[in-house]
Wavefront OBJ file of the C-alpha trace (Angstrom):
o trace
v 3.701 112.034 48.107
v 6.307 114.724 47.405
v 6.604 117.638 45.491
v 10.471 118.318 44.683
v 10.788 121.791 44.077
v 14.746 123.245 42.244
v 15.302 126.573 42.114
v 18.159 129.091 41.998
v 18.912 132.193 43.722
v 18.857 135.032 41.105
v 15.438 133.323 39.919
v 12.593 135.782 39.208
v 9.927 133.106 38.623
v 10.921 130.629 41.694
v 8.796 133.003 43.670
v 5.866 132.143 42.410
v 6.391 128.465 42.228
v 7.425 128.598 45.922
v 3.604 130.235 46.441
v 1.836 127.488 44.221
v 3.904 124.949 46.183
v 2.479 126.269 48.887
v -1.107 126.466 48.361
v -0.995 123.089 46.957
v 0.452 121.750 50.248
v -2.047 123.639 52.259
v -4.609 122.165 50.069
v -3.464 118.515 50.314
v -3.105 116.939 53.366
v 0.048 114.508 53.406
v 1.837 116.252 50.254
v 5.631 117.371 51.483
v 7.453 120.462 50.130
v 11.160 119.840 49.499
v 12.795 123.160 47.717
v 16.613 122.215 46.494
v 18.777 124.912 44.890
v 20.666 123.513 41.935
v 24.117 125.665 42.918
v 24.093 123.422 46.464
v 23.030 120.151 44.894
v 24.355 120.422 41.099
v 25.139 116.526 40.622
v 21.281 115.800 42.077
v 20.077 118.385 39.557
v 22.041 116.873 36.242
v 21.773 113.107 37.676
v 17.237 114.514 37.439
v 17.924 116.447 34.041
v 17.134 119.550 35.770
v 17.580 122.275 33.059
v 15.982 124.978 34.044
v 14.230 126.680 37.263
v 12.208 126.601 38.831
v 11.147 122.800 37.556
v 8.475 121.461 39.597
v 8.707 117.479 40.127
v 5.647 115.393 41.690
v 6.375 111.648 43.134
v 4.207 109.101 44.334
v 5.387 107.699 47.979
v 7.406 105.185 46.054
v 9.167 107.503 44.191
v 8.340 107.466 40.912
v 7.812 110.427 39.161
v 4.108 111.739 37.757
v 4.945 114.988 36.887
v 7.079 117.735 35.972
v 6.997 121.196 35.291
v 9.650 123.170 33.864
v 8.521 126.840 34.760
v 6.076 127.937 36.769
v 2.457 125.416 36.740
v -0.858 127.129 37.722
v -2.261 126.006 40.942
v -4.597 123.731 39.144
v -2.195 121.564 37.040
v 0.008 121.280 40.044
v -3.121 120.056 41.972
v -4.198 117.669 39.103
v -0.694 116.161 39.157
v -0.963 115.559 42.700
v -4.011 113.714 42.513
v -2.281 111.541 39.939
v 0.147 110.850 42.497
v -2.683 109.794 44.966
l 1 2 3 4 5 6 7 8 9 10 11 12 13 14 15 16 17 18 19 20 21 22 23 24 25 26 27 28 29 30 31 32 33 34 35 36 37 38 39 40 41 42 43 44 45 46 47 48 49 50 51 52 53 54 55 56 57 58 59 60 61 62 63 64 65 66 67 68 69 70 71 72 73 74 75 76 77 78 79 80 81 82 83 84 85 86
């Protein structure tokens, strides 16, 4: 599973998604990080209706998308929304 995280450079909050990335990953064995700045990949961000960052995306391993987070999920959503993706 994957956990698509867009963020921006003058972004206060992308911090602390970055961190509850993190500790998800460190918590899940098999879940991958990917962080994608929306200035270097702008026609990936509009083609995924990316309006806003940080916006969190979970996908199971066939793609689809389970969740989404526009702003900055606590730990235990994001972990929820994993297990969705399971």
């Amino acid at each position: 599973m994957r956990l698509d995280l867009w963020t921006s450079a003058f972004c206060a909050p992308c911090g602390a998604a970055r961190r509850v990335a993190a500790d998800a990953a460190a918590l899940v064995p098999g879940l991958t990080v990917a962080e994608r700045d929306v200035a270097v990949h702008p026609d990936d961000a509009e083609h995924l209706g990316i309006r806003s960052t940080p916006t969190i995306i979970v996908r199971r391993d066939d793609g689809a998308e389970v969740f989404r987070s526009a702003g900055v999920p606590t730990r235990d959503q994001l972990l929820v929304a994993v297990a969705k993706a399971l």
